[in-house]
PyMOL Python script that loads the backbone (N, CA, C, O; Angstrom):
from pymol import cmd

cmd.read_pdbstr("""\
ATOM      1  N   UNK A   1     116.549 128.438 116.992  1.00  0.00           N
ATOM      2  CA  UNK A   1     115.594 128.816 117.998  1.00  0.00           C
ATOM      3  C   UNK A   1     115.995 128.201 119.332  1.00  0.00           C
ATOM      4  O   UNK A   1     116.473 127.067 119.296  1.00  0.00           O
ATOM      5  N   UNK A   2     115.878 128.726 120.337  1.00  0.00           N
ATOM      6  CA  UNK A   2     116.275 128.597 121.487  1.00  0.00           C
ATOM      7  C   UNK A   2     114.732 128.491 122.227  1.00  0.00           C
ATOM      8  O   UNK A   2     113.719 129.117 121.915  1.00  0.00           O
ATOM      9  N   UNK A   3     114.907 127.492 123.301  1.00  0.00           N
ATOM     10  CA  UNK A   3     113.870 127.238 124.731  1.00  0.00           C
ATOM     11  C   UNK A   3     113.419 128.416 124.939  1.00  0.00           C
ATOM     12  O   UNK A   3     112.196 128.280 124.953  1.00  0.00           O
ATOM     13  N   UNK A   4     113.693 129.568 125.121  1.00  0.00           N
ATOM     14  CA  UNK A   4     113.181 130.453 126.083  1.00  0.00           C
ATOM     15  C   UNK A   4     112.213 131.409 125.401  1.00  0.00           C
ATOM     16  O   UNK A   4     111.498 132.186 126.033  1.00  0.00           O
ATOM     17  N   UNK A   5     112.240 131.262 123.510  1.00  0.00           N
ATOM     18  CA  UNK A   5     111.314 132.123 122.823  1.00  0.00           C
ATOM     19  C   UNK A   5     110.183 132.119 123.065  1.00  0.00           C
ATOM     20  O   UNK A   5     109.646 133.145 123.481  1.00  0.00           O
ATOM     21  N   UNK A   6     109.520 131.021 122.884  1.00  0.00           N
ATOM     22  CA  UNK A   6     108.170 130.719 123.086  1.00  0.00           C
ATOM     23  C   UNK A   6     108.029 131.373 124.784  1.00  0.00           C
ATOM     24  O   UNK A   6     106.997 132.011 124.990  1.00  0.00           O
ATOM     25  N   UNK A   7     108.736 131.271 125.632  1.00  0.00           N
ATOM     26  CA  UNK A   7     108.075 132.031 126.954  1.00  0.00           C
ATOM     27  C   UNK A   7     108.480 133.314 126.751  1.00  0.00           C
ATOM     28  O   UNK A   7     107.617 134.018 127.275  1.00  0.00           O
ATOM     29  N   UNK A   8     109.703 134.301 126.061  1.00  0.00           N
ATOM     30  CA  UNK A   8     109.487 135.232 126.137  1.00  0.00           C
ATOM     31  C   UNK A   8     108.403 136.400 125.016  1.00  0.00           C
ATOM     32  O   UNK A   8     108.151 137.605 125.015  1.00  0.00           O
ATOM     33  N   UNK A   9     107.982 135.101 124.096  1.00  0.00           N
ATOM     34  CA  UNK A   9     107.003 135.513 123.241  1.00  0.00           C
ATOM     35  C   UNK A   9     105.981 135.915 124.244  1.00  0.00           C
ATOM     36  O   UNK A   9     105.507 137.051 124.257  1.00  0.00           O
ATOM     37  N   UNK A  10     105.652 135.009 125.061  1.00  0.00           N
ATOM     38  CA  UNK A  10     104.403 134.957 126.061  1.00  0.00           C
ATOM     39  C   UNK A  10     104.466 136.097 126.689  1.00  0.00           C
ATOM     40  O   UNK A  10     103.481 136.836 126.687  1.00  0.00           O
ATOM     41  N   UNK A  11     105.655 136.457 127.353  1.00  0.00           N
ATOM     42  CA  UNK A  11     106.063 137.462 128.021  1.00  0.00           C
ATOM     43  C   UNK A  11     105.582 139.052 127.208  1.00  0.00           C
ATOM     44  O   UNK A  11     105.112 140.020 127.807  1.00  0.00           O
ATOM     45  N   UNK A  12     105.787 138.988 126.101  1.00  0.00           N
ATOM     46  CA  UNK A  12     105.688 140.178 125.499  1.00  0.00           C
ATOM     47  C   UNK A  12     104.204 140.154 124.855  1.00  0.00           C
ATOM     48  O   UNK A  12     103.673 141.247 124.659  1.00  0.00           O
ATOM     49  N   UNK A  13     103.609 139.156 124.566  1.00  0.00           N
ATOM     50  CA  UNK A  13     101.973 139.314 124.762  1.00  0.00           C
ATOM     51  C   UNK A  13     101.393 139.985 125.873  1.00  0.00           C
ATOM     52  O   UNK A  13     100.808 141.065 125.796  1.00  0.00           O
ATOM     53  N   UNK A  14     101.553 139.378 126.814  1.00  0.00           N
ATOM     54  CA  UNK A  14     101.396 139.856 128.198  1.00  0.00           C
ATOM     55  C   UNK A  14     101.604 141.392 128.344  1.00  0.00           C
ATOM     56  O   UNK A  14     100.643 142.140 128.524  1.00  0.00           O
ATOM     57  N   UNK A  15     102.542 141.722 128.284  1.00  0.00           N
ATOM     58  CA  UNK A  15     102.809 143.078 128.409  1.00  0.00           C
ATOM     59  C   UNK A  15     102.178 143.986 127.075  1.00  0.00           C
ATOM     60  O   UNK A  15     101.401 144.871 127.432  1.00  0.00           O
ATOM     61  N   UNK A  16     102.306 143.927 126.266  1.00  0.00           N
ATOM     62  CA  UNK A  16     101.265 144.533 125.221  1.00  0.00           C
ATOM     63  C   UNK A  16      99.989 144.280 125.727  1.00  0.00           C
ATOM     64  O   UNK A  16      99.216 145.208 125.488  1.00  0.00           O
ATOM     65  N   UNK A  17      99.462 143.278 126.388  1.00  0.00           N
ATOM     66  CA  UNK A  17      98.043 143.563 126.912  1.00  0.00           C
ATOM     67  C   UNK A  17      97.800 144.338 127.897  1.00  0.00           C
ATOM     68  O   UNK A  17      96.746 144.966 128.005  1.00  0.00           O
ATOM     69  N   UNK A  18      98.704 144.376 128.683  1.00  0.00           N
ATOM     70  CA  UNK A  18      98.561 145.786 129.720  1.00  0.00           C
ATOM     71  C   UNK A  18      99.562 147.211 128.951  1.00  0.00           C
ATOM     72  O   UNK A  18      99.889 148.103 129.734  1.00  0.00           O
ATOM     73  N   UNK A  19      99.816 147.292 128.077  1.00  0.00           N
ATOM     74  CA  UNK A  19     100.553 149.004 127.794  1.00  0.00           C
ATOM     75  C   UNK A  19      98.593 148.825 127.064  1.00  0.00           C
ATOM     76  O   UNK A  19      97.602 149.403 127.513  1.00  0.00           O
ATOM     77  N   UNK A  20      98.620 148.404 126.556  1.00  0.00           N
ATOM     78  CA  UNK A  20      97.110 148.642 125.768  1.00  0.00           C
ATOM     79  C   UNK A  20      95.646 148.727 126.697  1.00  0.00           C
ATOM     80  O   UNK A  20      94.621 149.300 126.325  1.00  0.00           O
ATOM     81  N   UNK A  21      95.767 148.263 127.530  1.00  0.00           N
ATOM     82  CA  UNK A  21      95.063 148.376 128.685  1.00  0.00           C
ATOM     83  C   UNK A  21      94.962 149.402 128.794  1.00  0.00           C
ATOM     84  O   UNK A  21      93.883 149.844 128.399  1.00  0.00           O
ATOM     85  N   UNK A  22      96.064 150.516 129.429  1.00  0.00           N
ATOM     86  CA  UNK A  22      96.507 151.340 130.034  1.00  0.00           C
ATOM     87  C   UNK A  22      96.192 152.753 128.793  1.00  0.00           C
ATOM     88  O   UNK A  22      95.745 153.886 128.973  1.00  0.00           O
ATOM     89  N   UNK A  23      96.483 152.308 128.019  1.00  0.00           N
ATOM     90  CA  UNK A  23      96.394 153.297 126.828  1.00  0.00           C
ATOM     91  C   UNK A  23      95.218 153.631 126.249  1.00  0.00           C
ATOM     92  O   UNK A  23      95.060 154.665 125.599  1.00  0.00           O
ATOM     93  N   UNK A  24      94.037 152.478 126.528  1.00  0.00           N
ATOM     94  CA  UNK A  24      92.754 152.254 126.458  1.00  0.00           C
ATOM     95  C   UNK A  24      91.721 153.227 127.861  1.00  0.00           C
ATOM     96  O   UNK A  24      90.602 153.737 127.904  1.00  0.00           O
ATOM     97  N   UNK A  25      92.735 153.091 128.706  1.00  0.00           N
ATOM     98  CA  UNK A  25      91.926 154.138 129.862  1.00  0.00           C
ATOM     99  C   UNK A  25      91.860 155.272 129.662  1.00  0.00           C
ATOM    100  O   UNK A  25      92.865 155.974 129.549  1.00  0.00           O
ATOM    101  N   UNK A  26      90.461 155.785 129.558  1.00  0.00           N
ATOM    102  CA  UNK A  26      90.323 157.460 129.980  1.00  0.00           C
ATOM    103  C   UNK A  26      91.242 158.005 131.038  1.00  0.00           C
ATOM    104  O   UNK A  26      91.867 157.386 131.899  1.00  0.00           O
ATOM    105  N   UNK A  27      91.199 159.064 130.834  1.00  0.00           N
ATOM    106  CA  UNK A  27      92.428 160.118 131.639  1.00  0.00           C
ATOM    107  C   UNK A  27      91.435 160.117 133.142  1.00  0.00           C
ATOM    108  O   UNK A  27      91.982 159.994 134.237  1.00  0.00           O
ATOM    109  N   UNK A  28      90.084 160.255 133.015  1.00  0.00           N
ATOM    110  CA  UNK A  28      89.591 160.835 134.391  1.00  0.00           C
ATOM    111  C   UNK A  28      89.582 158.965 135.108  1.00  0.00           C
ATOM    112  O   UNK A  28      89.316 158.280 136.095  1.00  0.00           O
ATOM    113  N   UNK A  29      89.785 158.956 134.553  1.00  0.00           N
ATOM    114  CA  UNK A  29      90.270 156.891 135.351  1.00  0.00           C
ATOM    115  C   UNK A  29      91.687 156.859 135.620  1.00  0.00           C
ATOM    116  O   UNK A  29      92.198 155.793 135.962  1.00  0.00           O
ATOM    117  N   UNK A  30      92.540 158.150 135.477  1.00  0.00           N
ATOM    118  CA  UNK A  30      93.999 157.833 135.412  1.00  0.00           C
ATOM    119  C   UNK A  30      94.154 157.844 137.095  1.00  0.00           C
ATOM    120  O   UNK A  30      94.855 158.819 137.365  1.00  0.00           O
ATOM    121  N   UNK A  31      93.819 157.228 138.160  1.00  0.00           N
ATOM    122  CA  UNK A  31      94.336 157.976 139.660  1.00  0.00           C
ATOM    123  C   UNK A  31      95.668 156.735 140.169  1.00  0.00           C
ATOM    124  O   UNK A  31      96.205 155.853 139.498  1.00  0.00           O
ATOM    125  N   UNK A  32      95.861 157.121 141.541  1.00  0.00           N
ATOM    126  CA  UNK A  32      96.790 156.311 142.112  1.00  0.00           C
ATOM    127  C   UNK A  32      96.610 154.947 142.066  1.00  0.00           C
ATOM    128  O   UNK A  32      97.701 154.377 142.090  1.00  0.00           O
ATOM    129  N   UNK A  33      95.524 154.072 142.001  1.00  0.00           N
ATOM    130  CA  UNK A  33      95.509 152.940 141.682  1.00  0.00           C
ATOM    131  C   UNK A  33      95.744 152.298 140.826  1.00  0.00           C
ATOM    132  O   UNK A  33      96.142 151.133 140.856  1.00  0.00           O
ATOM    133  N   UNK A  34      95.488 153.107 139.731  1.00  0.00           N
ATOM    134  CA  UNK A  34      95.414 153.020 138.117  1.00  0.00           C
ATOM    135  C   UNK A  34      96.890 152.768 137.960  1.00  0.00           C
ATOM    136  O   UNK A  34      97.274 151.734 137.412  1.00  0.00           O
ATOM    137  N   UNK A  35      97.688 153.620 138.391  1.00  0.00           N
ATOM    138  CA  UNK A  35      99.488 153.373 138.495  1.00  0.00           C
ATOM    139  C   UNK A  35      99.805 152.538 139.279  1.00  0.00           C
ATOM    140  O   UNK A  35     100.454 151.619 138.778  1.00  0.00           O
ATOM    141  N   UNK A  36      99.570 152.453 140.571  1.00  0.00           N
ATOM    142  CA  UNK A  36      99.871 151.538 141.085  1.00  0.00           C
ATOM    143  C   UNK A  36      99.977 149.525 140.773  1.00  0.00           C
ATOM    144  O   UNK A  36     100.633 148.513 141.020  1.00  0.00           O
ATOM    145  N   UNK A  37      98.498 150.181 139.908  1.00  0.00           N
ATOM    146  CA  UNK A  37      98.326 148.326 139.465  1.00  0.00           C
ATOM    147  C   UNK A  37      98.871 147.971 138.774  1.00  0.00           C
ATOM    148  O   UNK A  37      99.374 146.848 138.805  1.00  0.00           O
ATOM    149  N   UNK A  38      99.060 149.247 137.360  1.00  0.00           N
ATOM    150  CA  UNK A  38      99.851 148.702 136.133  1.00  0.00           C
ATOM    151  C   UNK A  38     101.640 148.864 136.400  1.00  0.00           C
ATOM    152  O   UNK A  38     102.401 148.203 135.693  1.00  0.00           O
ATOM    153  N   UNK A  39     102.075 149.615 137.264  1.00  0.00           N
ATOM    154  CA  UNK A  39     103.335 149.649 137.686  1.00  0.00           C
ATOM    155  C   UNK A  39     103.842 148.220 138.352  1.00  0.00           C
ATOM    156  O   UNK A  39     104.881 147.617 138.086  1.00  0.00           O
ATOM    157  N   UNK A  40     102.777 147.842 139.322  1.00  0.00           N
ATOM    158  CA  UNK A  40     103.554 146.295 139.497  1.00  0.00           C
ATOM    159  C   UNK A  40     102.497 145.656 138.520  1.00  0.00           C
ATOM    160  O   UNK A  40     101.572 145.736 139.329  1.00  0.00           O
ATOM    161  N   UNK A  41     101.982 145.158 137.557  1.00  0.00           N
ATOM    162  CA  UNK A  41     102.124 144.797 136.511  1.00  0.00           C
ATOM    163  C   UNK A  41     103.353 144.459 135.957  1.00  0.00           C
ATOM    164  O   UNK A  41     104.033 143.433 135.934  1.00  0.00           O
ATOM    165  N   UNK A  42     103.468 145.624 135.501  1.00  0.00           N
ATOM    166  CA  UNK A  42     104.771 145.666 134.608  1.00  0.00           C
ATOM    167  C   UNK A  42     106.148 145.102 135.209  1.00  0.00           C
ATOM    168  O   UNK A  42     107.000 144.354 134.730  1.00  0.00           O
ATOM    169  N   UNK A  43     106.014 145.858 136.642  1.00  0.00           N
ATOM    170  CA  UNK A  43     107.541 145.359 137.132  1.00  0.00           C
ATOM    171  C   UNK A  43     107.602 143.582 137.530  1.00  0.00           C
ATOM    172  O   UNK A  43     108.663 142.961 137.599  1.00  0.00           O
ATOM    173  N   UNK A  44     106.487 143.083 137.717  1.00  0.00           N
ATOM    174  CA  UNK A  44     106.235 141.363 137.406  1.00  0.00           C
ATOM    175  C   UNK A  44     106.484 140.746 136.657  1.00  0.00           C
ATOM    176  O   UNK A  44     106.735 139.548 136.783  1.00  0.00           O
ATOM    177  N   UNK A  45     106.493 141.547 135.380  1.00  0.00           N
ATOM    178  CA  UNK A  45     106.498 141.010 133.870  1.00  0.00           C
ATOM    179  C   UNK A  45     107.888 141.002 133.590  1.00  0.00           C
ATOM    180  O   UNK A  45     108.433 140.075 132.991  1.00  0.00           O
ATOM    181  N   UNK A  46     108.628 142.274 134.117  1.00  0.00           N
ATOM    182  CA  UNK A  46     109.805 142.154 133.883  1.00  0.00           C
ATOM    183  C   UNK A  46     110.694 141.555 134.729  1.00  0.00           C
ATOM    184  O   UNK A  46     111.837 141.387 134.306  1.00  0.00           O
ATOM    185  N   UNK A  47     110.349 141.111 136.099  1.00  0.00           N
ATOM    186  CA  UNK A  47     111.222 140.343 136.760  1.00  0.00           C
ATOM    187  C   UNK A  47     110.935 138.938 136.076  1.00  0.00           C
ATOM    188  O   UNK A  47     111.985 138.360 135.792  1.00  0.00           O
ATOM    189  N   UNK A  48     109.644 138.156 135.697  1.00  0.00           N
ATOM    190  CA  UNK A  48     109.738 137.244 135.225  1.00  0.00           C
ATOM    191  C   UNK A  48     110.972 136.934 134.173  1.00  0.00           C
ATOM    192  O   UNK A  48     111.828 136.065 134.334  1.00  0.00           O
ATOM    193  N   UNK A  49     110.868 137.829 133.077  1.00  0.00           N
ATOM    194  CA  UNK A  49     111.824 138.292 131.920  1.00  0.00           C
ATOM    195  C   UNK A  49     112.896 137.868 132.270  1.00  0.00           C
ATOM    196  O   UNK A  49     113.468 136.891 131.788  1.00  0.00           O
ATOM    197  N   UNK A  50     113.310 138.625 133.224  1.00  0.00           N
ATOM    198  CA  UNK A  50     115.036 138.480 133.835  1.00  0.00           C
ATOM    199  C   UNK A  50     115.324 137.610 134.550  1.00  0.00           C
ATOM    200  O   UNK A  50     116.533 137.583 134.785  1.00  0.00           O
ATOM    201  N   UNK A  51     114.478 136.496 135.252  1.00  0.00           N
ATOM    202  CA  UNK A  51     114.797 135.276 135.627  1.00  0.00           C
ATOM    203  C   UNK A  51     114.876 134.171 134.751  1.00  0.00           C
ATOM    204  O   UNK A  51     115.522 133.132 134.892  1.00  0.00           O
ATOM    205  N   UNK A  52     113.857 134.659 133.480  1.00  0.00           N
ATOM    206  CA  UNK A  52     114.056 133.571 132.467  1.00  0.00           C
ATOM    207  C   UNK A  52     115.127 133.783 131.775  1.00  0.00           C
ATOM    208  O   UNK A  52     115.888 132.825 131.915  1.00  0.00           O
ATOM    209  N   UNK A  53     115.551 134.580 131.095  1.00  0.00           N
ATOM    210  CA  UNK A  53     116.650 135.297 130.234  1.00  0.00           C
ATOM    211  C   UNK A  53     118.117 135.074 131.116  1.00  0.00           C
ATOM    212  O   UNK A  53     119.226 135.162 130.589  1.00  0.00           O
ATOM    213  N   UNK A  54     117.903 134.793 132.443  1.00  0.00           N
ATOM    214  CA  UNK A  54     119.307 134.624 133.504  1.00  0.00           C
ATOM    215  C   UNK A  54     119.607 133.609 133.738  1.00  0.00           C
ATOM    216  O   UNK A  54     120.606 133.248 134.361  1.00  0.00           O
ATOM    217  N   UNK A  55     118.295 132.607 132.998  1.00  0.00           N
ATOM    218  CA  UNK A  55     118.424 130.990 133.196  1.00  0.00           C
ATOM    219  C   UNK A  55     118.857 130.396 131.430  1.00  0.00           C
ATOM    220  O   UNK A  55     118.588 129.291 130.958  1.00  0.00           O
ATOM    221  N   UNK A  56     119.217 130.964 131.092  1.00  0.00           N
ATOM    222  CA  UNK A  56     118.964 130.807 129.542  1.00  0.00           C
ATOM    223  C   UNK A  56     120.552 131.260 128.900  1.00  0.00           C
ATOM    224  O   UNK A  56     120.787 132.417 128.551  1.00  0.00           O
ATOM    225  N   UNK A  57     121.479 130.245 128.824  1.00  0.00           N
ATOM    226  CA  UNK A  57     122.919 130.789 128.673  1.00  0.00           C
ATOM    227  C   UNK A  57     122.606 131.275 126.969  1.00  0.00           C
ATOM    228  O   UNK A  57     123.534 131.519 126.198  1.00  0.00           O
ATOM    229  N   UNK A  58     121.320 131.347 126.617  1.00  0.00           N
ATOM    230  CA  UNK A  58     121.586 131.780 124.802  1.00  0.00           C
ATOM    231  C   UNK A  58     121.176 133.329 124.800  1.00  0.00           C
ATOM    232  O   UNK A  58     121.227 134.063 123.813  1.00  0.00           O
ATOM    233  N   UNK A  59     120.656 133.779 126.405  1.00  0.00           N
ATOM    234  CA  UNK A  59     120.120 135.144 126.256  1.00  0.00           C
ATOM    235  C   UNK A  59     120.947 135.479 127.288  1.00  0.00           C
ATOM    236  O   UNK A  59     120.349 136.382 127.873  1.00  0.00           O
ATOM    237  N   UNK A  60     121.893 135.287 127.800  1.00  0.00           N
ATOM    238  CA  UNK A  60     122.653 135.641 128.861  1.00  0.00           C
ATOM    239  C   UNK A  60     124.002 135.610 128.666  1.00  0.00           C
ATOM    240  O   UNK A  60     124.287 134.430 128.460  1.00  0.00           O
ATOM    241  N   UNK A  61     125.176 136.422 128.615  1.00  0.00           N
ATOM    242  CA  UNK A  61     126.129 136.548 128.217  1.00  0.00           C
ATOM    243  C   UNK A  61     127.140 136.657 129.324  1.00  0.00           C
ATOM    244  O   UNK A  61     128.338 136.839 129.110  1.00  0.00           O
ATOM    245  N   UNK A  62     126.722 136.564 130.254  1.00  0.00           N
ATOM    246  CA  UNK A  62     127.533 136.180 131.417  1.00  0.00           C
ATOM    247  C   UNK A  62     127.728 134.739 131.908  1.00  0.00           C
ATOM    248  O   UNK A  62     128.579 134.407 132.733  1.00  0.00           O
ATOM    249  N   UNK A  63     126.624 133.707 131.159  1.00  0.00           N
ATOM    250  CA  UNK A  63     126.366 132.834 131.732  1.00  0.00           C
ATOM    251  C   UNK A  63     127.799 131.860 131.779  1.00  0.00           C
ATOM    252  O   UNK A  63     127.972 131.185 132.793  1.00  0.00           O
ATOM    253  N   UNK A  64     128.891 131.795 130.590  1.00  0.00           N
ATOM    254  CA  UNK A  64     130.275 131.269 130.515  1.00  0.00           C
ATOM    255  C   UNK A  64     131.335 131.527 131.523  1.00  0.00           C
ATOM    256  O   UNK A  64     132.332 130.807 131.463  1.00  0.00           O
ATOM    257  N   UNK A  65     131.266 132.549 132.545  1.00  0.00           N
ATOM    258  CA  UNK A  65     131.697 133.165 133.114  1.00  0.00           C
ATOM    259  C   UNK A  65     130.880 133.074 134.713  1.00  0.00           C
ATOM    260  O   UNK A  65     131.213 133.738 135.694  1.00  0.00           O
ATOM    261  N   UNK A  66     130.081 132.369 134.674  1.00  0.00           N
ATOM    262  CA  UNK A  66     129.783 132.052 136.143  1.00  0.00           C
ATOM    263  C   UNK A  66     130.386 131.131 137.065  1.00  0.00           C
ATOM    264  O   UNK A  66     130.272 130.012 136.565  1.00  0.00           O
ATOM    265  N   UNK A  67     130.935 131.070 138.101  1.00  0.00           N
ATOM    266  CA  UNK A  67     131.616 129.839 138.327  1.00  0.00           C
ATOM    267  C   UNK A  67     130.273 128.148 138.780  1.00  0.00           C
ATOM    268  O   UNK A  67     129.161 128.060 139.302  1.00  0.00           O
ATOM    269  N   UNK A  68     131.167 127.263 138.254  1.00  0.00           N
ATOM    270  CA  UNK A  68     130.207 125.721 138.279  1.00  0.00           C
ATOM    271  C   UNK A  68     130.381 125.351 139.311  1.00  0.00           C
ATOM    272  O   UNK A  68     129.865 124.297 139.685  1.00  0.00           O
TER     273      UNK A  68
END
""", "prot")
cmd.dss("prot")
cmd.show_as("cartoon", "prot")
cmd.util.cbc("prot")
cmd.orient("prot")
């Protein structure tokens, strides 16, 4: 087990609480806000992801190859 599970566990709680959110809304609730919120939602969730995963040479496969 590697450092970064437990936060990307978190990470993917998180995001299952908003696809379920989202999936939980009536259609006549579907408008531009409705996307808007859960779109940066999501794209938050996943930049978090990729800063943790870019800090993390066990989920990052470039990381041997960076110069020190």
């Amino acid at each position: 087990m590697n450092d970064v599970e437990p936060d990307h566990e978190e990470l993917r709680a998180r995001a299952a609480r908003i696809l379920k959110a989202m999936d939980d809304t009536p259609i006549p609730a579907m408008d531009a806000t409705f996307y808007a919120h859960y779109a940066q939602e999501l794209r938050m969730l996943v930049e978090e992801f990729t800063v943790t995963a870019a800090n993390n040479p066990a989920t990052n496969h470039d990381a041997d190859r960076r110069p020190r």
